[in-house]
Kinemage of the C-alpha trace (Angstrom):
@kinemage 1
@onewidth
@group {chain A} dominant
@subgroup {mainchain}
@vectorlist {calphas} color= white
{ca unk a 1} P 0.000 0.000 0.000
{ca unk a 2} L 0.820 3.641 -1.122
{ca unk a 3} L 1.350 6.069 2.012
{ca unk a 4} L 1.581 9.652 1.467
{ca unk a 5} L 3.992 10.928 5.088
{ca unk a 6} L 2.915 14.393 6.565
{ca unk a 7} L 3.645 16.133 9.800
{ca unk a 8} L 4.797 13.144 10.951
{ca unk a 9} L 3.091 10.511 10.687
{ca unk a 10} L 5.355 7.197 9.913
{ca unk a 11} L 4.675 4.770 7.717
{ca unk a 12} L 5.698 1.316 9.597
{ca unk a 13} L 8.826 1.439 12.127
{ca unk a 14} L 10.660 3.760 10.194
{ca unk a 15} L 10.709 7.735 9.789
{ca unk a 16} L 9.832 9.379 6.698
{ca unk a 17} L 10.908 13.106 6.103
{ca unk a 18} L 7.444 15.089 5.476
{ca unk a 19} L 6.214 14.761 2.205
{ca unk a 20} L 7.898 11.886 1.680
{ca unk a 21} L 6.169 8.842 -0.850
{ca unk a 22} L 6.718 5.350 0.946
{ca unk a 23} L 5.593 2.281 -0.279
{ca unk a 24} L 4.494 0.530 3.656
{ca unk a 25} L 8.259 1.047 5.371
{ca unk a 26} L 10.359 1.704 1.918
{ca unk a 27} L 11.128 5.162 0.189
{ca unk a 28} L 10.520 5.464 -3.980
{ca unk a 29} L 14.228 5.431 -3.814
{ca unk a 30} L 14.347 2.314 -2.657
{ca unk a 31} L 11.509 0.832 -3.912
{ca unk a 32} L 12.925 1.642 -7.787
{ca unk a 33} L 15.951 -0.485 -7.165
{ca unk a 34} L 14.739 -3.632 -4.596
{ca unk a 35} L 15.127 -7.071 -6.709
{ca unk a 36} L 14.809 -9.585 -3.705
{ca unk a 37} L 15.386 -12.733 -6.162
{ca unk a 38} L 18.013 -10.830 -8.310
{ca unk a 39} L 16.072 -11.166 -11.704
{ca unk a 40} L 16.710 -8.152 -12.908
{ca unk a 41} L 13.161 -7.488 -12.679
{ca unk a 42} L 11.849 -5.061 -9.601
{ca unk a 43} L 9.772 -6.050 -7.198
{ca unk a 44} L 7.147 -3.204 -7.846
{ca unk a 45} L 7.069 -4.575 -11.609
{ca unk a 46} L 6.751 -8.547 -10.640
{ca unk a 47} L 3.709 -7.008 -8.242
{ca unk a 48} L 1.982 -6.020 -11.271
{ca unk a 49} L 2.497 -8.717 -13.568
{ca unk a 50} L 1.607 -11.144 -11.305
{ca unk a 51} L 4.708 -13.192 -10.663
{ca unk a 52} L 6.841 -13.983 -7.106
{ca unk a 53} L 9.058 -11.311 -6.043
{ca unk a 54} L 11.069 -13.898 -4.306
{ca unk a 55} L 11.291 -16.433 -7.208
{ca unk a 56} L 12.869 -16.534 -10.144
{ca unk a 57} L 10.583 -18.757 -11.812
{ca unk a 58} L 7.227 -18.112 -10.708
{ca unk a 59} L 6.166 -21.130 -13.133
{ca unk a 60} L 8.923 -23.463 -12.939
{ca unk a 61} L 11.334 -23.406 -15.573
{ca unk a 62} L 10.318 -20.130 -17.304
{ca unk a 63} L 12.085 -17.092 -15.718
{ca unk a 64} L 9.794 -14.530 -14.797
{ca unk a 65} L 11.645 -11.831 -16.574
{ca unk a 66} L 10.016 -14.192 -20.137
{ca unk a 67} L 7.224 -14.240 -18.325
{ca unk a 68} L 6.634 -10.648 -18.056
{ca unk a 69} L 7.707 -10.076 -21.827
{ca unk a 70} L 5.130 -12.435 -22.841
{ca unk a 71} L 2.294 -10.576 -20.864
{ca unk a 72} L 3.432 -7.167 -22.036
{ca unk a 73} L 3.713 -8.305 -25.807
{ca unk a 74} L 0.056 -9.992 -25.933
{ca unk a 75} L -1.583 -7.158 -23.886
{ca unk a 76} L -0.096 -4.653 -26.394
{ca unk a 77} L -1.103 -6.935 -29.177
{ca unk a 78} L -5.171 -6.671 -27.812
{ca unk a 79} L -4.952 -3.273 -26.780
{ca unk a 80} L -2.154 -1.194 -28.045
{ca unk a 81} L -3.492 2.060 -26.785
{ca unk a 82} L -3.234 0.843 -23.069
{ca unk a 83} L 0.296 2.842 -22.038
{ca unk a 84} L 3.228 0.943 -20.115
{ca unk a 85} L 1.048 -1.220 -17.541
{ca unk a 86} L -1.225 -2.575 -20.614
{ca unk a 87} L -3.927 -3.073 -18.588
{ca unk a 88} L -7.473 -1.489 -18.385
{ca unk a 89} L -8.124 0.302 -15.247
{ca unk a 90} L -11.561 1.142 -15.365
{ca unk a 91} L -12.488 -2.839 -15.636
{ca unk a 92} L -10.742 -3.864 -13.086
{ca unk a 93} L -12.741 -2.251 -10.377
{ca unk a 94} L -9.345 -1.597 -8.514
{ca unk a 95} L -9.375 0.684 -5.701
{ca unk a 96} L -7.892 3.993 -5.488
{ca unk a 97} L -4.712 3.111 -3.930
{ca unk a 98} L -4.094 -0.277 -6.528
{ca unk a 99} L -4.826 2.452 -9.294
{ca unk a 100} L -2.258 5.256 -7.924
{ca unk a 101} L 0.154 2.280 -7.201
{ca unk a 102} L 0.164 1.072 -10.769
{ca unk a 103} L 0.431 4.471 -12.728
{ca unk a 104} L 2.961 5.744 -10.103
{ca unk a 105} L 5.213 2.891 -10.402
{ca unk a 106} L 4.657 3.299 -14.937
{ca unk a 107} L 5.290 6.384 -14.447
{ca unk a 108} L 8.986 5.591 -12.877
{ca unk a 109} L 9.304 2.800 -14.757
{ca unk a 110} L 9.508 4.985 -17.742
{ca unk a 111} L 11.474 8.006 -16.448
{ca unk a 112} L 13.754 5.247 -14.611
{ca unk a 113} L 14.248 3.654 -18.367
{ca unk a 114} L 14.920 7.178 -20.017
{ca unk a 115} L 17.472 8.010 -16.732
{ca unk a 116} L 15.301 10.821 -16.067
{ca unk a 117} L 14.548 9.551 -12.467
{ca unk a 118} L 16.001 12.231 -9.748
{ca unk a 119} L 15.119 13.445 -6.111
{ca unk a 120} L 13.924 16.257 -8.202
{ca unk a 121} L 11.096 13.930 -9.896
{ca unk a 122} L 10.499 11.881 -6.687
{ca unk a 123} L 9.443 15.103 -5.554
{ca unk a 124} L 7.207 16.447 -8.107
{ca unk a 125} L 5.582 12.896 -7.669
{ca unk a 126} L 4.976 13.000 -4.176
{ca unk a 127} L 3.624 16.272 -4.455
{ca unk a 128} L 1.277 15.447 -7.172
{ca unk a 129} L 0.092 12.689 -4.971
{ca unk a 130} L -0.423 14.756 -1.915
{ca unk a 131} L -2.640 17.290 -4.113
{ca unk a 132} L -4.919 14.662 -5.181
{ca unk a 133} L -5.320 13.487 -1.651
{ca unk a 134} L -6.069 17.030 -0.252
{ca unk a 135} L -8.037 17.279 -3.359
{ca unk a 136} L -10.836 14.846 -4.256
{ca unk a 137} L -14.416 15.932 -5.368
{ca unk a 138} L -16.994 15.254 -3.851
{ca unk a 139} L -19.303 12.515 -4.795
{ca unk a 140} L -22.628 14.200 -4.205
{ca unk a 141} L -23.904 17.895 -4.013
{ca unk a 142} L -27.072 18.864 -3.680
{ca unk a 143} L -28.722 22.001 -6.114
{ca unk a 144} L -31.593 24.565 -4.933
{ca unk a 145} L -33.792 22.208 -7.322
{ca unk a 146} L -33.500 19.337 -4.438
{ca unk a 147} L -34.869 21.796 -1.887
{ca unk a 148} L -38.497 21.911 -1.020
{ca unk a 149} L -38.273 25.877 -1.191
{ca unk a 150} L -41.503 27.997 0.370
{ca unk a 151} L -41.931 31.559 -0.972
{ca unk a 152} L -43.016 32.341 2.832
{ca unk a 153} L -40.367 34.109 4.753
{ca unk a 154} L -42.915 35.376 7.521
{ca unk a 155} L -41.035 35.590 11.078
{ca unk a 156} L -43.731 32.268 11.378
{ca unk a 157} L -42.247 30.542 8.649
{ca unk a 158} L -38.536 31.374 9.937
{ca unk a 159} L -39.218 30.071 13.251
{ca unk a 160} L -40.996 26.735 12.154
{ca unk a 161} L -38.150 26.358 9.905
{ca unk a 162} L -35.837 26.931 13.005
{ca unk a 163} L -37.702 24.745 15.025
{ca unk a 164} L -37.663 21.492 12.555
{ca unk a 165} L -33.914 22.470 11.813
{ca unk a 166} L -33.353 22.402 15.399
{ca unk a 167} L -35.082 18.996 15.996
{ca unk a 168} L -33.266 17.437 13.634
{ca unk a 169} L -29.930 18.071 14.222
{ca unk a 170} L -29.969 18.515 18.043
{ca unk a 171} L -32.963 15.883 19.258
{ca unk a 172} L -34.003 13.491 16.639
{ca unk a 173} L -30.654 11.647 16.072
{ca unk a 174} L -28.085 11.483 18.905
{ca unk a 175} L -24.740 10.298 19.106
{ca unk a 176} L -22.496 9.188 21.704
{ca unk a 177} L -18.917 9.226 20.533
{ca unk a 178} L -17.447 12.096 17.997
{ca unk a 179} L -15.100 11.420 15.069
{ca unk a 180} L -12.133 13.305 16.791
{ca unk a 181} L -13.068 10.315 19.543
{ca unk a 182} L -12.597 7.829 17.644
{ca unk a 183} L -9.389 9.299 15.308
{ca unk a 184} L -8.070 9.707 18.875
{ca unk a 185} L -8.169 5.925 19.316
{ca unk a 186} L -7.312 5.007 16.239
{ca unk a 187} L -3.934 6.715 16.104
{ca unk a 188} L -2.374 5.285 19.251
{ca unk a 189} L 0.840 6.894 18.878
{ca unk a 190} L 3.651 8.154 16.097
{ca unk a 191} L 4.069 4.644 14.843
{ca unk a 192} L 1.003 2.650 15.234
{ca unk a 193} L -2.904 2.741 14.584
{ca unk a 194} L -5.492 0.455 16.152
{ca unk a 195} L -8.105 -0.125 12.965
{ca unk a 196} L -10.592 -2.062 14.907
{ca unk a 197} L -11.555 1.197 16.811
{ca unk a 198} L -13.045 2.042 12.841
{ca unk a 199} L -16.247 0.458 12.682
{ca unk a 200} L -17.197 3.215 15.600
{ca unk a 201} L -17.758 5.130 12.558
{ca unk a 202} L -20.668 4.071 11.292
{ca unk a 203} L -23.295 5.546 13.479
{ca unk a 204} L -22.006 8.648 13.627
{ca unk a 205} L -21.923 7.666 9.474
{ca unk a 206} L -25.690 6.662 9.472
{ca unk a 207} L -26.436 10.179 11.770
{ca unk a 208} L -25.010 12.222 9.401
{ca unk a 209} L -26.901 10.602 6.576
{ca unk a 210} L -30.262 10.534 8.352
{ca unk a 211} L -29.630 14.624 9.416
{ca unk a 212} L -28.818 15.553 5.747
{ca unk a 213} L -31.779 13.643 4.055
{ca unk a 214} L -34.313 15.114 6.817
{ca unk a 215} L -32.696 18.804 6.116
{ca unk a 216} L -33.095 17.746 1.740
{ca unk a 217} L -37.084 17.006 2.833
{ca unk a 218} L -37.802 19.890 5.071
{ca unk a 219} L -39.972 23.101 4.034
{ca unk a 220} L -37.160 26.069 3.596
{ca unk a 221} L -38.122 29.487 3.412
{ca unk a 222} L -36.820 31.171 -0.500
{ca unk a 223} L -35.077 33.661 1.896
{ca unk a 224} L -32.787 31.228 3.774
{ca unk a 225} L -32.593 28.226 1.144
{ca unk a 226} L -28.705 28.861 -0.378
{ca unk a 227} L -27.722 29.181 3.640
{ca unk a 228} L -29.431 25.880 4.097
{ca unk a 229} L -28.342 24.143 0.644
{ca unk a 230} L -24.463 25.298 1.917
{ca unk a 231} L -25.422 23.743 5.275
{ca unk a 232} L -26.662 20.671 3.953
{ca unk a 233} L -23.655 20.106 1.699
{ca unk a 234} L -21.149 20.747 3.764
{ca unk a 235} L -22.786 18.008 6.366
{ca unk a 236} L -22.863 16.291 3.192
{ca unk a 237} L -19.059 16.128 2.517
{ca unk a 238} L -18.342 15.555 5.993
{ca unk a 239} L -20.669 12.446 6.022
{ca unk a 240} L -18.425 11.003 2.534
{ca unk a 241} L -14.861 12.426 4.353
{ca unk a 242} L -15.782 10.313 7.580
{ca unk a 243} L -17.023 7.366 5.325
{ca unk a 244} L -13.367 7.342 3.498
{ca unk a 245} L -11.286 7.208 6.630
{ca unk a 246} L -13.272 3.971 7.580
{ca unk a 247} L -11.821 2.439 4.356
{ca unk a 248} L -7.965 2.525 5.700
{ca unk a 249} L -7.330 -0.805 5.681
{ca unk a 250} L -8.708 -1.766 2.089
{ca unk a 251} L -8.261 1.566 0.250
{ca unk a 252} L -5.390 3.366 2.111
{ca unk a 253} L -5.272 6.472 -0.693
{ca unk a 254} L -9.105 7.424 -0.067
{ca unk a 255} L -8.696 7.145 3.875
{ca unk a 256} L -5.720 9.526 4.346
{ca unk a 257} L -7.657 11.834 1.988
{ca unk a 258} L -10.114 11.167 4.654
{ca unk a 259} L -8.149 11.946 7.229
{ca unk a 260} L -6.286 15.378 5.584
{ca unk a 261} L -9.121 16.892 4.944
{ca unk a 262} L -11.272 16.819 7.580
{ca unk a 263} L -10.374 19.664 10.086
{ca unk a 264} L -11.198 21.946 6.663
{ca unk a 265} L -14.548 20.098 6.079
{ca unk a 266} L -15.005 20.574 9.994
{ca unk a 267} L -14.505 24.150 9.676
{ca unk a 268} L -16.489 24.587 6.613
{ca unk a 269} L -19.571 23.005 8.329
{ca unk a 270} L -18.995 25.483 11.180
{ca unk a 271} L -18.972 28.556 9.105
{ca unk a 272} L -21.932 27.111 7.042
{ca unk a 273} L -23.880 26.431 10.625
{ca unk a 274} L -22.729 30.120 11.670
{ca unk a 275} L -23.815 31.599 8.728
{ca unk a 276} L -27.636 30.029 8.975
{ca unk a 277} L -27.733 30.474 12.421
{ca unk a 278} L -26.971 34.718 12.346
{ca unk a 279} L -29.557 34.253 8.775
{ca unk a 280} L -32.408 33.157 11.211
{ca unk a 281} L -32.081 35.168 14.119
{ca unk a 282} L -31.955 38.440 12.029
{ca unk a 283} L -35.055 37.367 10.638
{ca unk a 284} L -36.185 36.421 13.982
{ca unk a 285} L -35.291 39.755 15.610
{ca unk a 286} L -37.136 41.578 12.722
């Protein structure tokens, strides 16, 4: 598994400068170079193909370096359009992380071939990595179009709203333990993480999800409806960022993702909350 290192955090027993891209306790340095059965083949490349990174004949008698060669020629031969891995991503259903680890490691298998491998490049790399971690869209948002909009924005209708809002959020589904709990047990200290404590996730998961589709349903008045659409998709993200740090064992990419962006998403749902809240008790005071 792919593990991008920040303020940090260590990837196995060993320390990794910050911003550093390990594969589990290895740096890409490292990981280029590693042949543990002396093949001539890396270990990252036998991982892809499908052969033993310890043998030299995964099928006995045919080196795996002819074995490799074969595979590349007749995937080229059925799909010539398929880049250095010859293989179809999309059909595969891989996750995340087995996607980022096979275009990474074609990627520097082809600057590695041209000698245009550096620390320069390992770099750039890491960084592009860390972006798309920081950065991934989210997978639903809601439009004004979803919201049951009312054209009355009597103080009446503003308090009923506030009221309903109120119900939800505060009375109608409570939770025990918070996500910073349960991050807080899961990351026992610099070098280990306990991923049992993960499944504690899920009813704060199934809170979140039951909050946002009451607040999609509820009567809004025209006046305070983009206050509650930004409300409702910031809980929204929040609900997906929680939901991808649950999936650190099998999809490590999406979980540290997860993980680096949720004091932002935090804050965001704060200012969005803020923002409704002053909204309504304007209209309140009116």
């Amino acid at each position: 598994m792919l593990f991008l290192i920040k303020n940090g955090l260590l990837s196995g027993n060993k320390t990794i400068k910050s911003g550093e891209l390990a594969y589990s306790n290895t740096t890409i340095g490292d990981l280029i170079s590693k042949d543990t059965d002396g093949d001539s083949v890396p270990d990252w490349e036998e991982k892809l193909w499908g052969t033993d990174p310890t043998k030299k004949e995964t099928t006995l008698g045919i080196p795996d370096s002819e074995t490799i060669n074969r595979l590349k020629v007749a995937q080229e031969e059925n799909n010539p359009t398929t880049g250095v891995t010859g293989k179809n991503l999309a059909s595969e259903k891989l996750t995340q992380t087995d996607q980022f680890s096979r275009e990474l490691f074609a990627t520097i298998a082809t600057l590695n071939q041209n000698g245009q491998m550096d620390q320069a490049t390992i770099d750039k790399l890491s960084s592009s990595l860390a972006e798309h971690i920081k950065n991934s869209a989210p997978r639903k948002v809601y439009k004004l179009s979803d919201l049951k909009a009312v054209k009355d924005d009597s103080v009446q209708s503003v308090k009923d709203y506030n009221d309903t809002l109120n119900n939800i959020i505060d009375k109608k589904y409570p939770i025990k333990n918070s996500v910073t709990e349960v991050l807080q047990k899961f990351i026992i200290n610099e070098n280990n993480v306990d991923e049992s404590v993960l499944p504690e996730l899920d009813p704060i998961i199934k809170q979140k999800n039951k909050i946002i589709a009451d607040m999609a349903k509820m009567s809004v008045p025209q006046s305070l409806s983009l206050l509650h659409l930004g409300l409702l998709n910031a809980l929204q993200r929040l609900s997906e960022n929680i939901n991808d740090i649950k999936l650190y064992d099998t999809d490590v990419i999406v979980a540290l993702g997860g993980i680096s962006q949720y004091e932002s998403n935090t804050t965001a749902l704060g200012l969005a909350t803020n923002n409704l809240k002053n909204a309504i008790q304007q209209k309140l005071n009116n």
